[in-house]
C-alpha positions in Angstrom: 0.0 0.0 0.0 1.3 3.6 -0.6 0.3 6.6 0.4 -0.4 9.8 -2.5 -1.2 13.1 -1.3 -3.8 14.8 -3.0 -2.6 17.6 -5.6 -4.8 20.5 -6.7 -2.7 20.9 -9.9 -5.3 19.4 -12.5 -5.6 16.4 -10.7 -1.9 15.7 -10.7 -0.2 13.3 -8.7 3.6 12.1 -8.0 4.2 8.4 -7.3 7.1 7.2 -6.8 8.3 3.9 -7.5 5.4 2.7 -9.7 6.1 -1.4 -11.2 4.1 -3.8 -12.8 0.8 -1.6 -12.6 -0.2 -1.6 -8.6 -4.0 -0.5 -8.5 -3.9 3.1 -7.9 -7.6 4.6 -5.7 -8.5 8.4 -5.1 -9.5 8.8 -1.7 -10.9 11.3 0.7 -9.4 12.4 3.8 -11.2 9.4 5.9 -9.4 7.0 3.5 -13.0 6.4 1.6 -12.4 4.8 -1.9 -13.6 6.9 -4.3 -12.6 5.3 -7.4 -9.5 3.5 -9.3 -7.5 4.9 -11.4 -6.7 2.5 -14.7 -3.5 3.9 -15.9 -1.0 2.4 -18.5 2.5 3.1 -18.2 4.8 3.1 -21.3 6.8 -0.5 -22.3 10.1 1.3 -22.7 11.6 3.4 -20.2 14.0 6.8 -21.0 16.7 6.1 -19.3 17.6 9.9 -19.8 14.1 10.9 -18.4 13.7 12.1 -14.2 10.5 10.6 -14.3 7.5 9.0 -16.9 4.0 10.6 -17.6 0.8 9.0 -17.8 -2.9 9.3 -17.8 -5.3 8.1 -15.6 -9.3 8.0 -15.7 -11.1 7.5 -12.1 -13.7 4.8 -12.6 
């Protein structure tokens, strides 16, 4: 289980440490499951890159 705090940047979030697609919830602030988020990360990784992009849609 890890922990995301909520961002108010257009939904934005930073996870760290993301492998082999872990289910992903939003939550409110009693730790309520609001929805998942189905997200697909990329098959090849930048090695160049700080960090990988991806979009989510909360179901």
């Amino acid at each position: 289980r890890q922990r995301v705090d909520y961002s108010v940047d257009s939904g934005r979030v930073f996870i760290t440490d993301v492998g082999d697609n872990p289910a992903l919830y939003a939550a409110d602030d009693d730790m309520n499951r609001l929805c998942r988020i189905h997200y697909t990360l990329q098959k090849t990784q930048d090695k160049e890159a700080f960090y990988e992009t991806a979009k989510g849609v909360c179901q």
